[in-house]
BALO-515878 format. One record per residue (C-alpha): y, z, x; residue in three letters. Coordinates in pm, 1 decimal, m for minus. Each point is the difference from the previous one (the first is absolute). Layout:
<sites>
py; pz; px; res
Y; Z; X; ALA
...
</sites>
This chain:
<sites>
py; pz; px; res
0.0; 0.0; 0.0; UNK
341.6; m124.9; 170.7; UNK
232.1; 292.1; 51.0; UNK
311.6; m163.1; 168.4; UNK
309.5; m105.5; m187.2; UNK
161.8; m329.2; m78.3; UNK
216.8; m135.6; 272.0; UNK
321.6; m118.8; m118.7; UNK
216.4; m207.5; 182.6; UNK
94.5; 127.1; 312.2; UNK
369.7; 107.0; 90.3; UNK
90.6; 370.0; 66.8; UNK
263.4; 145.1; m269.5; UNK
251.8; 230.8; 117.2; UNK
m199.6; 293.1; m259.2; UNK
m327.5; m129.1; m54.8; UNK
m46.0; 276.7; m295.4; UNK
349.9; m75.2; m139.2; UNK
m94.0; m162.7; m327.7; UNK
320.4; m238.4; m145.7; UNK
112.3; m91.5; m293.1; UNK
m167.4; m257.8; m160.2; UNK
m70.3; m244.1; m329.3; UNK
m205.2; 168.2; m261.9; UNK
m334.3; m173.0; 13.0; UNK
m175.7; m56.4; m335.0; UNK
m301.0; 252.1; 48.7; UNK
212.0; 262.3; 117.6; UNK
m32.6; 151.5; m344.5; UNK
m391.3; 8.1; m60.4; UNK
51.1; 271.4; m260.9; UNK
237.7; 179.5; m216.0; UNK
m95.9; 277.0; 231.2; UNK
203.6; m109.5; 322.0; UNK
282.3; m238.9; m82.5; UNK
236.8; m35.6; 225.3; UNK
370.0; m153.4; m87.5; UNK
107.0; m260.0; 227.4; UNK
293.4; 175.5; 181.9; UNK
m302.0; 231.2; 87.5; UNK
m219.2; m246.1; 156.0; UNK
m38.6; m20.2; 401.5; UNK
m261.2; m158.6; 164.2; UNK
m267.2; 179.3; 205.9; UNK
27.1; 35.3; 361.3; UNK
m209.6; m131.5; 242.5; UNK
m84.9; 2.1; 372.9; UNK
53.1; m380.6; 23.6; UNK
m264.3; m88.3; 205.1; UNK
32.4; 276.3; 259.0; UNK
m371.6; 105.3; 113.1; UNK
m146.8; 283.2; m80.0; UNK
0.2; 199.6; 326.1; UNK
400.2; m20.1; m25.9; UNK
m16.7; 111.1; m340.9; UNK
m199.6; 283.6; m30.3; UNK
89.0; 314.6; 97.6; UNK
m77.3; 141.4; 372.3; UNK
m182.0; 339.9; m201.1; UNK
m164.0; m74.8; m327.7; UNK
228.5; 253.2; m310.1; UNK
m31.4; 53.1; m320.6; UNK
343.5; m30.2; m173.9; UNK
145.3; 356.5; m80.9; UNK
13.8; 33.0; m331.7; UNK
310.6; 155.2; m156.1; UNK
63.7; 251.6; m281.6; UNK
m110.3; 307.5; 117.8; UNK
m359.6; 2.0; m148.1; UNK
m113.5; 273.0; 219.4; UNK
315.1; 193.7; m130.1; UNK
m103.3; m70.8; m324.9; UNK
m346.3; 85.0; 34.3; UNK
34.3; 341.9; 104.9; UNK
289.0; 50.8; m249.4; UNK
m199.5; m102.2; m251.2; UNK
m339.8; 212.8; 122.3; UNK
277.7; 331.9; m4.7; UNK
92.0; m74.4; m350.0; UNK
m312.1; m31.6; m132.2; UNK
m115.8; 327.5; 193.5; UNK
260.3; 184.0; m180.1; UNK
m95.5; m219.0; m350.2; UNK
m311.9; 151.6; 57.0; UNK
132.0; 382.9; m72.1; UNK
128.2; m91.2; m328.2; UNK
m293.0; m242.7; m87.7; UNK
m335.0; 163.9; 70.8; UNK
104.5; 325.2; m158.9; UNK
55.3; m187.8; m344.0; UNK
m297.9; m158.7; 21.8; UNK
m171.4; 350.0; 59.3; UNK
134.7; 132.5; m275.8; UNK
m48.5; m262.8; m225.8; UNK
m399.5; m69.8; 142.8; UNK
m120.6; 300.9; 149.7; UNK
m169.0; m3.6; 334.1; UNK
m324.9; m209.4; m143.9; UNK
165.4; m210.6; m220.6; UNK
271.1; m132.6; 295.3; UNK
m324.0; m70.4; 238.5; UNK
m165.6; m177.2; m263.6; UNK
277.7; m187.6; m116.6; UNK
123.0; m37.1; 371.4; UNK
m361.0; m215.9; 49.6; UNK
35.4; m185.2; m346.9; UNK
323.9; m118.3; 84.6; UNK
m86.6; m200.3; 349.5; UNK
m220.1; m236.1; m228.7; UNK
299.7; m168.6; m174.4; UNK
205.9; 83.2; 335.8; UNK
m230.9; m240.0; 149.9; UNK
8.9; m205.7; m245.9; UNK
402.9; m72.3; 27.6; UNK
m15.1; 13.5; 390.8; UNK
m233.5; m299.6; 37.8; UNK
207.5; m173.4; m268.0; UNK
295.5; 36.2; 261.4; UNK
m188.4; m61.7; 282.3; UNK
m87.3; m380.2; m143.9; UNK
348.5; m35.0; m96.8; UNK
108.8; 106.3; 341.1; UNK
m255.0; m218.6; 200.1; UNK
237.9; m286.6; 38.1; UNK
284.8; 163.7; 225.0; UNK
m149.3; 396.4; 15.5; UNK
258.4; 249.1; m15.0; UNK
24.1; 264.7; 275.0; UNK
m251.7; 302.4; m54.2; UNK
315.1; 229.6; 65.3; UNK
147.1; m124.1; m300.6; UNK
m297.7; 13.8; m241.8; UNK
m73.1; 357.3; 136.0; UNK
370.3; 92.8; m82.4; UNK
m39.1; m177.1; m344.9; UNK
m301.3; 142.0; m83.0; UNK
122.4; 380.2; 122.8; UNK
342.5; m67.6; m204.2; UNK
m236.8; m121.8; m332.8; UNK
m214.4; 302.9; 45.4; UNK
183.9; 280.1; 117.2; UNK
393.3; m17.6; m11.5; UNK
13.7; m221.6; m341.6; UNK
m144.7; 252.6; m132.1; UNK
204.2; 267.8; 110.6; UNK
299.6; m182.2; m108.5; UNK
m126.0; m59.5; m343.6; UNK
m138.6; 367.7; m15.1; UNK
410.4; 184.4; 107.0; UNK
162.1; m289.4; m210.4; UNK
m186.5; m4.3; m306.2; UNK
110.4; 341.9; m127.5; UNK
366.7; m87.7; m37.9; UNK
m148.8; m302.2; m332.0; UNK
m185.0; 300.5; m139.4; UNK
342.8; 231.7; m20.5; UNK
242.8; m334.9; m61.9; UNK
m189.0; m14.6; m401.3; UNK
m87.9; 189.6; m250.7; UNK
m344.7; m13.2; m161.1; UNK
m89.9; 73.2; m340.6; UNK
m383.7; 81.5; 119.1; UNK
m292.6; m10.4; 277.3; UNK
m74.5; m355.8; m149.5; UNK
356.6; m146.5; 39.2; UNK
21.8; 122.5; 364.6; UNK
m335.1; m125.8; 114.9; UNK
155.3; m403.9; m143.2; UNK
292.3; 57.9; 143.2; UNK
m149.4; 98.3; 333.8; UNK
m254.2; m247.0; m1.7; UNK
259.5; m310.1; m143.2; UNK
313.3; 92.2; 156.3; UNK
m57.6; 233.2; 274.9; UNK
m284.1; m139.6; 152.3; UNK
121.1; m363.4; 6.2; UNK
353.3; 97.9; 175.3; UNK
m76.7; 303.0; 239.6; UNK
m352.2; m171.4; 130.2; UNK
132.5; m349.1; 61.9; UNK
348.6; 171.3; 137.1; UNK
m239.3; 153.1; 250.3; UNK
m239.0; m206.0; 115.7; UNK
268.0; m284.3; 37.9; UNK
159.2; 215.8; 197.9; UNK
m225.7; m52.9; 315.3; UNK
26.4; m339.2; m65.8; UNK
408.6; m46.8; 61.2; UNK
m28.3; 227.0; 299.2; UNK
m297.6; m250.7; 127.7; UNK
244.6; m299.8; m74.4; UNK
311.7; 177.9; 176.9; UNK
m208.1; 134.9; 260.2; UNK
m238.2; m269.6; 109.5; UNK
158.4; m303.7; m158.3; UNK
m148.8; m190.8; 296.5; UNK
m373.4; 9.4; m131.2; UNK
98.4; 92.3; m383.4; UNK
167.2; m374.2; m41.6; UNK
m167.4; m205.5; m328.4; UNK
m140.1; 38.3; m338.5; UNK
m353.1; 63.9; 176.0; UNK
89.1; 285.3; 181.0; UNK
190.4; 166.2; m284.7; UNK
m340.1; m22.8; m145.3; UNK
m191.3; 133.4; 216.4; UNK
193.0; 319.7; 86.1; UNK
57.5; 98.0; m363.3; UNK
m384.3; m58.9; m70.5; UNK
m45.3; 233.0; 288.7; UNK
271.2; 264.9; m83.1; UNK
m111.8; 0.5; m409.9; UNK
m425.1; 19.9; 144.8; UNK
135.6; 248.2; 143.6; UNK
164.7; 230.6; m280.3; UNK
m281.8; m129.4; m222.4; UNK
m244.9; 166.5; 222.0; UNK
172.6; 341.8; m15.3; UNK
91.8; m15.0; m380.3; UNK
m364.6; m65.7; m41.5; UNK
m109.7; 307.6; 209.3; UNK
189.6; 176.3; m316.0; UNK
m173.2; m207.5; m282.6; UNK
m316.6; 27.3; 90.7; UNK
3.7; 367.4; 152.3; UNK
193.3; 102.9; m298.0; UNK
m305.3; m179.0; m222.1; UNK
m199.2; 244.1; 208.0; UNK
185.5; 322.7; m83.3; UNK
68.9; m90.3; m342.8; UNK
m279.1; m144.9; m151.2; UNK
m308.0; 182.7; m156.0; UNK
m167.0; m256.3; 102.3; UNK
116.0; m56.5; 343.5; UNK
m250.6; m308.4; 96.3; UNK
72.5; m162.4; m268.8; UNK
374.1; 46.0; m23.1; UNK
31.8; m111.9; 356.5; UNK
m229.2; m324.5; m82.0; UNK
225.9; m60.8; m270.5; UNK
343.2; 33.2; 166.5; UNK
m143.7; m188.6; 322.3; UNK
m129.2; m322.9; m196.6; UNK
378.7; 26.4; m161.7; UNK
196.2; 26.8; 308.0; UNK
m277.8; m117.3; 284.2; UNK
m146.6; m271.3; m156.9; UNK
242.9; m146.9; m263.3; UNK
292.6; 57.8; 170.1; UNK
m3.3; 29.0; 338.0; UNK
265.9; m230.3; 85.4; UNK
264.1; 110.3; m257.2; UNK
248.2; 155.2; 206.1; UNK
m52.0; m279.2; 287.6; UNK
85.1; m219.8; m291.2; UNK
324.8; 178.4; m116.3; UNK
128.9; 64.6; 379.6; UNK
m81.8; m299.3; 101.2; UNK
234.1; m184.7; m213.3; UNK
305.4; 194.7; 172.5; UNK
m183.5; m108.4; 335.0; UNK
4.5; m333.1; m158.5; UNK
361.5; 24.4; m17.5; UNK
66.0; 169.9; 295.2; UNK
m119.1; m287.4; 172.7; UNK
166.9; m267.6; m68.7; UNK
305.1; 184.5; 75.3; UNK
m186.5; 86.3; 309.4; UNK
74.7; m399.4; 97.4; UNK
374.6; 0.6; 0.6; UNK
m10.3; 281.9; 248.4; UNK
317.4; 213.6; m194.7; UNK
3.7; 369.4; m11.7; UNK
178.3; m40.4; m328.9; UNK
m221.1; m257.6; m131.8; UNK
m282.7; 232.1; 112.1; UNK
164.3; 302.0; m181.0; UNK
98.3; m166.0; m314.9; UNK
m415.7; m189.7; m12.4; UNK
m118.7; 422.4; m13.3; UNK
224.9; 70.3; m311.8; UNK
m130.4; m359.7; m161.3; UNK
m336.4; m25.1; 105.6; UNK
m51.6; 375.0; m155.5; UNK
83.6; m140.5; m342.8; UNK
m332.9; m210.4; m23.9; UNK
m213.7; 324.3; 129.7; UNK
132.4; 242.7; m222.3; UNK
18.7; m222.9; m297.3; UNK
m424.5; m97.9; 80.4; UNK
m33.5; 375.4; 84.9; UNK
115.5; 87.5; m354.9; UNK
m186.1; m250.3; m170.1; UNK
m332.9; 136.2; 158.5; UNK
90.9; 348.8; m86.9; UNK
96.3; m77.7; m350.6; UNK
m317.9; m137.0; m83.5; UNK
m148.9; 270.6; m293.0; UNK
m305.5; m7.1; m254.1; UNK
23.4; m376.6; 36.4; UNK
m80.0; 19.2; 376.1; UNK
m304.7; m239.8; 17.4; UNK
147.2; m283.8; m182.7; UNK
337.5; 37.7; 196.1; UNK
m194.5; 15.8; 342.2; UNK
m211.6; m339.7; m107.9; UNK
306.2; m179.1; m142.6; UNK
283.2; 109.6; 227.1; UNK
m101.3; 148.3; 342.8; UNK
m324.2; m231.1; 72.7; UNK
250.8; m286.7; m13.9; UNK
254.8; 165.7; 202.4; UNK
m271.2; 74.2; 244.8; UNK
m105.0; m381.8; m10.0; UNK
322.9; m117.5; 20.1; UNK
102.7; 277.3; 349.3; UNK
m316.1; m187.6; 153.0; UNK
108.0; m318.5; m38.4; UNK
351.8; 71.6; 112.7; UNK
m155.2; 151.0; 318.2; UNK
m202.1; m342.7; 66.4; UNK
321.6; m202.1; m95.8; UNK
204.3; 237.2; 291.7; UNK
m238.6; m47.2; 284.8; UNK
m21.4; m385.3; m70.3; UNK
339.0; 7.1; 38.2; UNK
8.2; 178.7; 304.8; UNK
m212.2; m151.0; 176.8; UNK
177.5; m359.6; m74.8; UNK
263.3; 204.5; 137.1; UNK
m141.9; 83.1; 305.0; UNK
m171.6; m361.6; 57.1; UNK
336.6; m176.1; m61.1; UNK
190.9; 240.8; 255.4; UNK
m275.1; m40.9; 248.5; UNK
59.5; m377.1; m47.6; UNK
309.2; 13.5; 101.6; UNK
m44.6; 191.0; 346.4; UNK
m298.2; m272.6; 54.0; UNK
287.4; m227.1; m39.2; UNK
164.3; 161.5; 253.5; UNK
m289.1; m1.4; 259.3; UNK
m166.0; 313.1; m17.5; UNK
m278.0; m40.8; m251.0; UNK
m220.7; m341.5; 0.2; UNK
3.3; m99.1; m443.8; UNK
m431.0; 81.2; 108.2; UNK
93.8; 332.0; 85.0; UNK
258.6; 43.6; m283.4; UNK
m335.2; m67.8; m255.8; UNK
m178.8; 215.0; 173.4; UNK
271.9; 319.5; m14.5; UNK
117.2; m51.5; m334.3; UNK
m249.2; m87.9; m226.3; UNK
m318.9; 224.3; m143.9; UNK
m273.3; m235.9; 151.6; UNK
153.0; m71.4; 293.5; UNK
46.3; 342.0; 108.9; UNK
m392.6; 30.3; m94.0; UNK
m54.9; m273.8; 248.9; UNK
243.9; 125.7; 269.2; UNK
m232.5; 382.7; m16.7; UNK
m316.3; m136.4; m15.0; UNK
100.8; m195.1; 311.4; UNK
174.1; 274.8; 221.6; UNK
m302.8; 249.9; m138.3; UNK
m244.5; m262.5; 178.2; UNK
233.5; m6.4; 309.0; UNK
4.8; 403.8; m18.7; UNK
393.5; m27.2; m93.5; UNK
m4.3; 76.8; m339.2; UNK
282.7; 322.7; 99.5; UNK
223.6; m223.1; 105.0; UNK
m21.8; m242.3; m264.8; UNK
73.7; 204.7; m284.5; UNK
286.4; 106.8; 220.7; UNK
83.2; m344.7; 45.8; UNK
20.8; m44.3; m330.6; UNK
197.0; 312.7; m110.9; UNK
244.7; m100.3; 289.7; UNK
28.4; m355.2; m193.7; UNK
48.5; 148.2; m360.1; UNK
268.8; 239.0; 190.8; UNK
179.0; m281.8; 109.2; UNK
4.0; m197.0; m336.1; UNK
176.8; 285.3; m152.8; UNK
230.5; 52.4; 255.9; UNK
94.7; m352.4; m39.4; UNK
57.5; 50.2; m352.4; UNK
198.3; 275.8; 56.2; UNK
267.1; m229.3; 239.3; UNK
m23.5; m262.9; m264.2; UNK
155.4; 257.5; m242.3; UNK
314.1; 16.5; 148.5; UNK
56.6; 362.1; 97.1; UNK
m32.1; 162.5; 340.5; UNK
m99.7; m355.0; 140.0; UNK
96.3; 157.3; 372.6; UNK
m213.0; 301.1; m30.4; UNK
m264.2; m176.9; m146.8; UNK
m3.6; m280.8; 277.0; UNK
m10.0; 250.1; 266.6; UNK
m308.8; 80.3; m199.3; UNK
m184.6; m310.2; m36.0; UNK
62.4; m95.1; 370.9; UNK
m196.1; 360.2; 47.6; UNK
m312.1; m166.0; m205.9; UNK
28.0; m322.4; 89.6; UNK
m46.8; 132.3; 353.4; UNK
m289.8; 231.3; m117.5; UNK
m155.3; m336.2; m141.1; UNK
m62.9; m123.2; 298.7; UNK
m148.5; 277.7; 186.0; UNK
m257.1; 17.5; m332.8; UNK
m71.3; m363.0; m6.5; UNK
m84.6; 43.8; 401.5; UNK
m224.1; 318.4; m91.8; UNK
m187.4; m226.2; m249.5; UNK
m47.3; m349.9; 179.5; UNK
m163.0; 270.7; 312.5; UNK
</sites>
C-alpha cells in the first residue's frame, strides 16, 4: 500500500503552510454540515514539491493540544468527589444499604447499554477519554448534586393543594427544567472549555449521551433500590421497575440531552462564545419540552410509549446515521483538498475517509504489525479535517493555522511510522 504523497509542482513558497485565499470550489460544501461562505474559503497549503526529509520534523511530536483538558479533568474529578457527599447519602436514605448495592448492579446493565451506543457513535473521530470520564463523572455525580440543592427552591416557589398535585408538578415541571438545567450544564463548560475537540453536531451527541448515561445510571440506583425498600414484594417490584426504566427506556434521557447536544453543536462550528452560550439556553428547550412529555405520560402510558416515544426513538436513530454520513463527507472532502495540495495521494484520501477503506488500510498495517500507528494515522487525518473546517469558518484563522501546520507536520511523521 503506497504511503507517500502527491507531488505537486515544484517551486518553494515563501510559507509553505500559509494557505491563501482562494475561489470557492463546487464540492467545498459536501453537506449542510460544513458550509463554508466564500469570503471564508482559502486553499490548503502544501509543501510544493519539497521532499520529505526537508519536511518532516528533525524529532517526531504530537501537536499539543490546547484547552486545558488536564485542568479540566481534575476539576471535574474534585467536583464530583464533593457531588458524591450530597449524592450517596440520598440514595442511602432513600434505598437502604441492600437496596443501593442491588440497584447499584441493576443499573450498569442499561449503563452499558447507553455507553456502547456512544461508543459506535463516537467511532468515527473518538473523543478524548478525559472528556468522556469528565462527562460521565459530571452526569453521575455533580448533575445530580445540582439538581438535588436546586430543586428545593420549585417546591417552596408554589403552593399545592395535595401530595398528588406536588408529585405532577415535580415530575412535569420540576423534573424537566432542574434535570436538563443540570446535566446541560457539563455540556457548555465542555464546549467553552475544550471547544477544540467538542466542534460538530456529532460530538454534541456524544458527550450529552455520555453525561445523561451517566445521571440515568445514578437515578436508577434510586428506582430500583427504592423498589427494593418499598415493595412487599421486593423481586418483583424491582423486575417491574427495571423492565420500565432498563429495558423500555434506557435511552430516554440520552434522547432528551442529546437534543441540546444537538444544538450545542452546530453552534460548536462557528467557534463564538456567544453563539455557544445562547445554543445552551436554545438547545435546552427541545430537552425539557421531550423530558416533560415522557414524564407526563399517565394511565395511558403503553399506548403513548408505542405511538409517541418508539417513533421518536426511530426517528433519534436515523438522525444519528444522517450526522455521521455527513461527517464523514465532511472529512473526505477536506482531506481532498490537502491531497490537492500534495500531502495526501486521492488513494490515500479513500482509504482515510471512508468506512471500507479504513477496513482495508487496518487489515493491511495489522498484517505489517502496524496496526498502532494506523489508527493513529487515521485519527491524525480526521484531526486535520476538522481543523480545516475550523479555518474555513472564518474565526481565529491565525491560531488555527499555527495549528494545522502542528498536524500537518505530525502527518508525516505517522505516514513514515506506517509505510516502516
Amino acid at each position: 500500500m503506497a504511503m507517500y504523497p502527491q507531488q505537486p509542482p515544484s517551486g518553494l513558497p515563501d510559507d509553505p503552510y500559509r494557505g491563501t485565499p482562494g475561489p470557492l470550489p463546487q464540492q467545498a460544501n459536501p453537506s449542510w454540515m460544513g458550509h463554508v461562505h466564500p469570503e471564508h474559503y482559502r486553499t490548503a497549503p502544501g509543501h510544493q514539491g519539497q521532499p520529505l526529509a526537508v519536511m518532516a520534523p528533525a524529532r517526531a511530536t504530537a501537536p499539543r493540544t490546547r484547552g486545558g483538558l488536564a485542568g479540566l479533568s481534575v476539576a471535574g474529578g474534585i467536583l464530583a468527589f464533593l457531588s458524591l457527599f450530597l449524592v450517596v447519602p440520598f440514595l442511602l436514605s432513600n434505598t437502604g444499604a441492600a437496596g443501593f448495592l442491588i440497584g447499584f448492579l441493576a443499573s450498569l446493565v442499561p449503563l452499558a447499554v447507553v455507553l456502547a451506543a456512544v461508543h459506535i457513535i463516537d467511532r468515527w473521530e473518538p473523543e478524548p477519554k478525559r472528556l468522556l470520564f469528565f462527562a460521565f463523572t459530571w452526569g453521575a455525580a455533580v448533575s445530580v448534586a445540582v439538581t438535588l440543592l436546586i430543586q428545593p427552591f420549585f417546591v417552596f416557589a408554589f403552593q399545592f393543594t395535595g401530595e398528588p398535585d406536588l408529585r405532577t408538578y415535580m415530575a412535569t415541571v420540576q423534573a424537566p427544567i432542574v434535570e436538563e438545567f443540570a446535566k446541560s450544564l457539563g455540556l457548555l463548560i465542555l464546549l467553552l472549555a475544550a471547544r477544540r475537540q467538542f466542534d460538530g453536531p456529532v460530538d454534541g451527541v456524544v458527550f450529552a449521551f455520555t453525561i445523561a448515561g451517566g445521571f440515568a445510571f445514578t437515578e436508577n440506583i434510586l428506582y430500583f433500590g427504592r423498589a427494593i425498600a418499598e415493595s412487599a414484594s421486593p423481586a418483583g417490584g424491582l423486575a417491574q421497575v427495571f423492565f420500565l426504566r432498563g429495558v423500555m427506556s434506557p435511552f430516554a434521557h440520552a434522547i432528551f440531552t442529546g437534543t441540546t447536544g444537538l444544538v450545542m453543536g452546530f453552534a460548536a462550528r462557528r467557534w463564538h462564545t456567544g453563539a455557544s452560550i445562547g445554543a445552551f439556553f436554545v438547545g435546552l428547550l427541545p430537552a425539557m419540552f421531550l423530558h416533560n412529555r415522557w414524564n407526563s405520560m399517565g394511565q395511558g402510558f403503553l399506548l403513548d410509549y408505542i405511538v409517541v416515544q418508539v417513533p421518536i426513538f426511530l426517528l433519534a436513530v436515523a438522525g444519528i446515521i444522517f450526522l455521521r454520513v455527513a461527517e464523514k463527507r465532511l472529512t473526505r472532502q477536506r482531506l481532498l483538498e490537502y491531497s490537492a495540495a500534495g500531502w495526501f495521494t486521492p488513494a490515500e484520501v479513500q482509504l482515510l475517509a471512508t468506512v471500507g477503506g479504513r477496513r482495508t488500510a487496518l487489515a493491511w498495517a495489522a498484517r505489517s504489525g502496524r496496526k498502532r500507528q494506523m489508527k493513529q494515522f487515521l485519527k491524525a487525518a480526521t484531526q486535520l479535517a476538522n481543523t480545516r473546517q475550523r479555518i474555513l469558518s472564518g474565526r481565529d484563522v491565525p491560531l488555527h493555522q499555527a495549528e494545522e501546520r502542528q498536524q500537518l507536520q505530525h502527518i508525516l511523521s505517522l505516514r513514515a511510522a506506517v509505510a516502516g
